[in-house]
C-alpha positions in Angstrom: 91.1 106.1 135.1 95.0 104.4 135.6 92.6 102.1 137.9 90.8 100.8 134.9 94.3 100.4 133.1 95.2 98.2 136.1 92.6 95.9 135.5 93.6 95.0 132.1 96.9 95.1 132.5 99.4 92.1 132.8 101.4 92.0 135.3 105.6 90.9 134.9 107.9 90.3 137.8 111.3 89.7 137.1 112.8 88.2 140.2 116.9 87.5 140.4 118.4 85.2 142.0 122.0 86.5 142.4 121.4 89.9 143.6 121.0 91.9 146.6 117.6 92.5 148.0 116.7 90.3 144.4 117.0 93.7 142.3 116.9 93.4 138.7 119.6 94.9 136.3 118.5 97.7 134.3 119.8 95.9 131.7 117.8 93.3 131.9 114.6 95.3 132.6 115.2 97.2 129.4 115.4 94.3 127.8 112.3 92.6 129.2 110.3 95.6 128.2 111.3 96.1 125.1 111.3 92.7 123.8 107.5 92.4 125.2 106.9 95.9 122.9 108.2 94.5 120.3 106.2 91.7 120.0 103.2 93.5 120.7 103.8 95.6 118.1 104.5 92.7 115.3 101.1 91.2 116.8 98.5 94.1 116.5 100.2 95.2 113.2 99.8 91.2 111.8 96.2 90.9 113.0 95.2 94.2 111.5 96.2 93.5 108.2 94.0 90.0 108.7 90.6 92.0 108.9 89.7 93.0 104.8 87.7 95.8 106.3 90.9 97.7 108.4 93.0 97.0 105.5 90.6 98.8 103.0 90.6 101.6 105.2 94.2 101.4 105.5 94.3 101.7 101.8 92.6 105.1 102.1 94.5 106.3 105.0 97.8 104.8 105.1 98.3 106.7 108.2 95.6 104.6 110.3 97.6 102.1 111.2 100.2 103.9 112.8 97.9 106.2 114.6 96.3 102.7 116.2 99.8 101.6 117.1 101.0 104.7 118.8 97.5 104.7 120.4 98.0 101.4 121.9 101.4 102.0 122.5 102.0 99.9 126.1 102.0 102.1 129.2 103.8 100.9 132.6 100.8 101.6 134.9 101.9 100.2 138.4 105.6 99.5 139.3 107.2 97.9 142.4 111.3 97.9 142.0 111.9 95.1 144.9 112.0 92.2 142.5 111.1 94.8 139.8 107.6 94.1 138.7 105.8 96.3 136.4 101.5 96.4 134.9 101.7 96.9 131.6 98.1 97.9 129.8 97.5 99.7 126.0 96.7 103.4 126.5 92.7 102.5 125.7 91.2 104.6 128.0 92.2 108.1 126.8 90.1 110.5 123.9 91.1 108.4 120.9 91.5 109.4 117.5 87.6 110.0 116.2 88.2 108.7 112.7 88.5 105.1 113.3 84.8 103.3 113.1 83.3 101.5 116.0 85.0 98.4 114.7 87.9 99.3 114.8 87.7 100.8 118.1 86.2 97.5 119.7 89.1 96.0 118.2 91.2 98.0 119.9 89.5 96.9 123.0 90.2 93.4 122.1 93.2 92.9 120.3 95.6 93.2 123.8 93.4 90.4 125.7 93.8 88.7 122.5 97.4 89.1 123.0 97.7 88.6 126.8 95.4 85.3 126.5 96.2 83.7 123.4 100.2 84.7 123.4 101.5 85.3 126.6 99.4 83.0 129.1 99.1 80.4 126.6 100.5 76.6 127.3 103.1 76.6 124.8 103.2 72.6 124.9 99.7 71.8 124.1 99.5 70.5 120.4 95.8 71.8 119.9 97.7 75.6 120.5 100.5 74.7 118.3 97.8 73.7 115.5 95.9 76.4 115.7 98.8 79.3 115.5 100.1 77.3 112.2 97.2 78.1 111.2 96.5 81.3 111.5 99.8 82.9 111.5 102.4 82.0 108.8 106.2 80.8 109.7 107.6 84.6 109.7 104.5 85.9 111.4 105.2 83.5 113.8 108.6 84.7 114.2 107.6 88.0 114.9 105.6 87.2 117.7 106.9 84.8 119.2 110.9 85.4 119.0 111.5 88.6 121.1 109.3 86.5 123.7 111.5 83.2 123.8 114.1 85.5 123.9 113.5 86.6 127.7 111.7 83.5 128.8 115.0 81.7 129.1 115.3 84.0 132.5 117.2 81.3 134.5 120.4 81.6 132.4 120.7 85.0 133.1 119.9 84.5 136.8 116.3 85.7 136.5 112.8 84.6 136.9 110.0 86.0 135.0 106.5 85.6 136.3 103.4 86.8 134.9 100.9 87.7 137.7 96.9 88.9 137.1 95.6 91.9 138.4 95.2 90.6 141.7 99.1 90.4 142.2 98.7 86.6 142.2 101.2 84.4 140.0 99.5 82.7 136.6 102.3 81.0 135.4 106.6 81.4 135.4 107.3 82.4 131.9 108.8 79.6 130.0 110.3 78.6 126.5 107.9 75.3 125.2 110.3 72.7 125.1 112.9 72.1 122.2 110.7 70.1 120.1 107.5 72.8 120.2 110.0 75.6 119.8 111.1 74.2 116.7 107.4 73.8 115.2 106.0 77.6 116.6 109.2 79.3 115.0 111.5 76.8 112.9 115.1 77.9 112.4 116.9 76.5 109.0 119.2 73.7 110.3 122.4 73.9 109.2 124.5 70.8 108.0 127.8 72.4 107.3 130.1 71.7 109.8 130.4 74.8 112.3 133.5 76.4 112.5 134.1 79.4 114.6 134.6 82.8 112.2 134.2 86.2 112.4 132.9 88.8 109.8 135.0 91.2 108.2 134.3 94.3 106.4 137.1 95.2 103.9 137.5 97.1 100.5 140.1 96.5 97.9 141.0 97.6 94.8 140.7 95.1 92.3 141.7 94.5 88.7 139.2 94.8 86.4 138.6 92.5 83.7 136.2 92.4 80.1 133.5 90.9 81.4 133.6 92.6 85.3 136.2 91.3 87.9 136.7 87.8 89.7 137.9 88.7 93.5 140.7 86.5 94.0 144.1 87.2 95.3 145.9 87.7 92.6 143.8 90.3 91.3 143.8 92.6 94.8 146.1 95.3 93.8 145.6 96.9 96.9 143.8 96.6 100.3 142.2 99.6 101.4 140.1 99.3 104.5 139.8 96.0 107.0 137.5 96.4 110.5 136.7 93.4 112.3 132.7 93.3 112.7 131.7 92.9 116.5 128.1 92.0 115.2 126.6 91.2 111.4 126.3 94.7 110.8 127.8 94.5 107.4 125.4 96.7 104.8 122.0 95.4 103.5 121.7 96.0 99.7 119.6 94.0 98.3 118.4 93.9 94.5 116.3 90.9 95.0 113.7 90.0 98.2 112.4 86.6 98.3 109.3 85.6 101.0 107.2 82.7 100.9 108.0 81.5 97.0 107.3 85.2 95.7 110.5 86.7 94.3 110.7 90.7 93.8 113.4 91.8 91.2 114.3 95.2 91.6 115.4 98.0 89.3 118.1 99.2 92.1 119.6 97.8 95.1 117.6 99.0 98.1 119.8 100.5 101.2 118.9 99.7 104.3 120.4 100.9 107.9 121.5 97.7 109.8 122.1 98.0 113.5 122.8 95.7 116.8 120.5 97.1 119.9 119.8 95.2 122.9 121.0 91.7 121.7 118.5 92.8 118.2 119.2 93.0 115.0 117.6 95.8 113.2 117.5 96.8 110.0 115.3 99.9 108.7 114.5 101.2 105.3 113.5 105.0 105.4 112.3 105.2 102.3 109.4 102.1 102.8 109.2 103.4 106.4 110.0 99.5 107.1 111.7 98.5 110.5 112.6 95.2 111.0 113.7 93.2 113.8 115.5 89.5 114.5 117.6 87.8 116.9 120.0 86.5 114.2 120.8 89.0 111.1 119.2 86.3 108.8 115.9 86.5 111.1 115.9 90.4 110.8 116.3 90.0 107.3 113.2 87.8 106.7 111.2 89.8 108.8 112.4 92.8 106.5 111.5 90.3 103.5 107.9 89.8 104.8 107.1 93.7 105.7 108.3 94.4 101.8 105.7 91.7 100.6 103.1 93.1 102.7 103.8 96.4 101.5 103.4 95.7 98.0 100.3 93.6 98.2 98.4 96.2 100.3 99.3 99.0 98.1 101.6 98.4 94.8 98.7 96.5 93.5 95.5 98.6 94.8 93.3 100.6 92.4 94.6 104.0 93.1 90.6 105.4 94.1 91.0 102.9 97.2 94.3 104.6 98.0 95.0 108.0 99.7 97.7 110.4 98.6 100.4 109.1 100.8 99.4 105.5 100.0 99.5 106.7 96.4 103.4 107.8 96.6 104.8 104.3 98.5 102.4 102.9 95.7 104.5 105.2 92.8 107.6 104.2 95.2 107.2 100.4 95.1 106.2 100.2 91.3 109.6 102.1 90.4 111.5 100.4 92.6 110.2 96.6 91.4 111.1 95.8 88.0 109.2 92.1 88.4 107.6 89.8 90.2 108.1 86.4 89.7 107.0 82.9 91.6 110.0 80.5 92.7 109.4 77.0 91.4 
């Protein structure tokens, strides 16, 4: 059975340059791995959603989709730690869940080649693949895919090389960033004008003067300073009382609390409530991947007909409809 894993599985060698007998960091192992989870993850979750026929049965089951992810949750299926190299293949050979139709099952099936072939292996620099990924995935499902990826494919500053190698054992391609100009068109970053200053991020609490109309925070109307902490990372709180994505604004009755943390060079930011998890390499690409799960959420199940929906769909459906107080399009 692990055999038939093997076959499928893609193979990733991480081979430094700098250390003795070429072994890798556990660091940087750790990292490797879960970067590549990650964007597996974002992937089979972003083409799911894509097929009207999962989603519907989503709508009836909300829990569906997370049984499919746990059941293709990535398994390490062969392992050699001299230059570590590791097989990773989705756990598709064990009993599966028997409420998910044929379909979905062959999709199952197909949805990690899909991956290995059309993400992983792919030539980066060819403008036909840029073309087609614009087109099918939008700019932050793009960044969901793609960004953990670029961030371990830039192996050689870190003293690394990452290969990816077929079942055979044999070498398909050293993974690789596309260059600057096809980075910027798979997953475009704001560019800012400003000039850049070096800063650092604060988090304080004062106690200001109040005035008829609320307060203005300037110095002369601190009274008193109460707490100051130097940030190591942008993990400042995210409360948010308005979520923008893709020209859709969501106006909401409350600020919604999320947890923001820095793990593994990640930004991630989680919302127990929604069950959303986010993640970026920059706080602001963590936030717009928060931005996009909340717009998904509320199009697959604030706005459903409540006999497509089941009973936990039908709470995060009550949830979202309190917690939204409009929706409105930016002009």
């Amino acid at each position: 059975m692990i055999d038939d894993l093997k076959d499928i599985a893609i193979r990733f060698q991480i081979d430094p340059k700098l250390t003795v007998g070429h072994a890798a960091k556990i660091s940087t192992v750790v990292s490797v791995l879960d970067k590549i989870n990650t964007s597996f993850h974002n992937f089979i979750e972003i083409e799911f959603f894509k097929n009207d026929e999962f989603k519907d049965i989503s709508m009836e089951n909300r829990d569906v989709f997370n049984n499919i992810k746990n059941e293709l949750e990535l398994l390490v299926v062969d392992l050699k730690f001299s230059s570590f190299e590791a097989a990773l293949a989705p756990n598709i050979i064990s009993n599966q869940t028997s409420l998910f139709s044929d379909n979905i099952k062959n999709w199952k099936t197909d949805v990690f080649n899909s991956y290995k072939e059309n993400i992983l292996i792919a030539n980066y620099n060819e403008d036909s693949y840029i073309k087609n990924i614009q087109k099918r995935y939008s700019e932050a499902e793009r960044q969901k895919i793609y960004s953990p990826l670029f961030a371990i494919a830039e192996g050689g500053k870190k003293g690394y090389t990452l290969n990816l190698k077929n079942s055979k054992g044999a070498v398909i391609k050293e993974y690789t960033k596309p260059n600057k100009q096809n980075t910027q068109l798979i997953i475009p970053k704001k560019i800012n004008i400003e000039n850049k200053e070096e800063s650092k991020t604060y988090q304080v609490f004062v106690k200001v003067k109040t005035e008829q109309e609320g307060f203005q925070l300037k110095k002369a109307n601190i009274k008193e300073l109460l707490y100051f902490e130097e940030l190591e990372h942008e993990t400042y709180p995210f409360k948010q009382d308005i979520i923008k994505h893709n020209g859709v604004i969501y106006s909401l009755n409350s600020k919604i609390e999320c947890k923001v943390e820095f793990i593994e060079d990640t930004y991630v930011i989680t919302n127990d409530l929604l069950e959303i998890t986010s993640w970026g390499e920059t706080r602001e690409e963590a936030e717009q991947a928060f931005a996009f799960s909340f717009d998904s959420l509320y199009k697959n199940f604030a706005i459903e007909k409540d006999e497509k929906l089941s009973s936990d769909a039908k709470i995060l459906k009550r949830d979202l409809l309190t917690l939204v107080k409009a929706v409105l399009n930016e002009k």
